[in-house]
Steps between C-alpha positions, in 0.01 A plus 500: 500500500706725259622719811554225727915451377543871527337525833696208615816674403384806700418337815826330484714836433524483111541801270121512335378765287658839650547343840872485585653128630465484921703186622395536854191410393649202315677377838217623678243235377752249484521522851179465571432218187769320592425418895142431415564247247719330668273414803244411226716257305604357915122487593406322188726241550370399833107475358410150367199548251234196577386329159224260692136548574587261805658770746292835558803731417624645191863581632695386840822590632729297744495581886633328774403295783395142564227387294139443639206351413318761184855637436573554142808300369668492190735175381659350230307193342642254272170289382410344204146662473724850552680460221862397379652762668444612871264732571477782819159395667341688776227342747386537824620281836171295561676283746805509744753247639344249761133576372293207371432482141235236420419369155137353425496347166143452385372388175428779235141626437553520120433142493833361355630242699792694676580709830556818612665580780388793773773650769473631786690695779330391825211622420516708244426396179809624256344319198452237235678342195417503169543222267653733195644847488436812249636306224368163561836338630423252796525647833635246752426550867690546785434147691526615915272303714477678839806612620665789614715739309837427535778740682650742215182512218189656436221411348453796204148531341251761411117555508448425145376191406678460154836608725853264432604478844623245793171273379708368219877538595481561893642680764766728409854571707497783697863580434359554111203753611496867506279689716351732291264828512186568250555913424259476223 
């Protein structure tokens, strides 16, 4: 550690010790430092770090194309359960424009008196509500019946079961999605 300055100062052309100053070497490194930083600091800024357990990614980027159904997107969500402030959110498109969503509400197992409702994209089985989130606030549900999903949105969700997603404020405007890319 004590040599570290003083080899610093020779790598970058410094006068150390009996070695004379070089400023080639100076300009040398800073063109090479400089070009590689820069495409660092312009990388970074296109990589969104993932802070849920919901998505399986740790980091995504934006591409583009249209969005299809499993496509990771990444929106802007003003909710009260989010916070005061909006919040960057990043899902997965569970189900398209013109596909049928259908909502079953069935009474809870825990044996309170109150329903939960399940969703589903013809078929497929997207998932269930919850009566409270994380911190105990109430969790109301997204009430659908069984109708299709209208032109311009997307239903956004995720395979976990404790996920905040279309089940509570439902489907999402394409015009505010990003098609994005897991890299990590």
């Amino acid at each position: 550690m004590k040599a570290l300055p003083a080899d610093a100062a020779l790598a970058l052309g410094g006068a150390v010790g009996d070695q004379p100053a070089d400023s080639r070497r100076f300009w040398t490194m800073l063109a090479l430092i400089l070009p590689v930083a820069s495409l660092t600091w312009f990388g970074l800024s296109k990589v969104t770090l993932v802070m849920s357990p919901s998505i399986d990614a740790w980091a995504v980027t934006p591409v583009p194309g249209t969005i299809a159904r499993g496509d990771l997107v990444q929106f802007m969500l003003s909710h009260p359960v989010a916070g005061p402030r909006p919040v960057s959110v990043t899902k997965r498109a569970l189900c398209l424009p013109g596909e049928r969503l259908r909502e079953i509400e069935r009474t809870a197992v825990d044996g309170k008196p109150r329903k939960r409702s399940w969703y589903y994209c013809g078929r497929s089985f997207l998932g269930a509500t919850r009566p409270f989130g994380r911190n105990g606030q109430a969790l109301g549900a997204l009430h659908w019946g069984d109708r299709p999903i209208p032109p311009g949105y997307i239903y956004v969700g995720s395979d976990h079961a404790g996920g905040f997603d279309s089940r509570y404020f439902g489907p999402v405007r394409i015009k505010r999605l990003t098609r994005m890319e897991r890299i990590l």
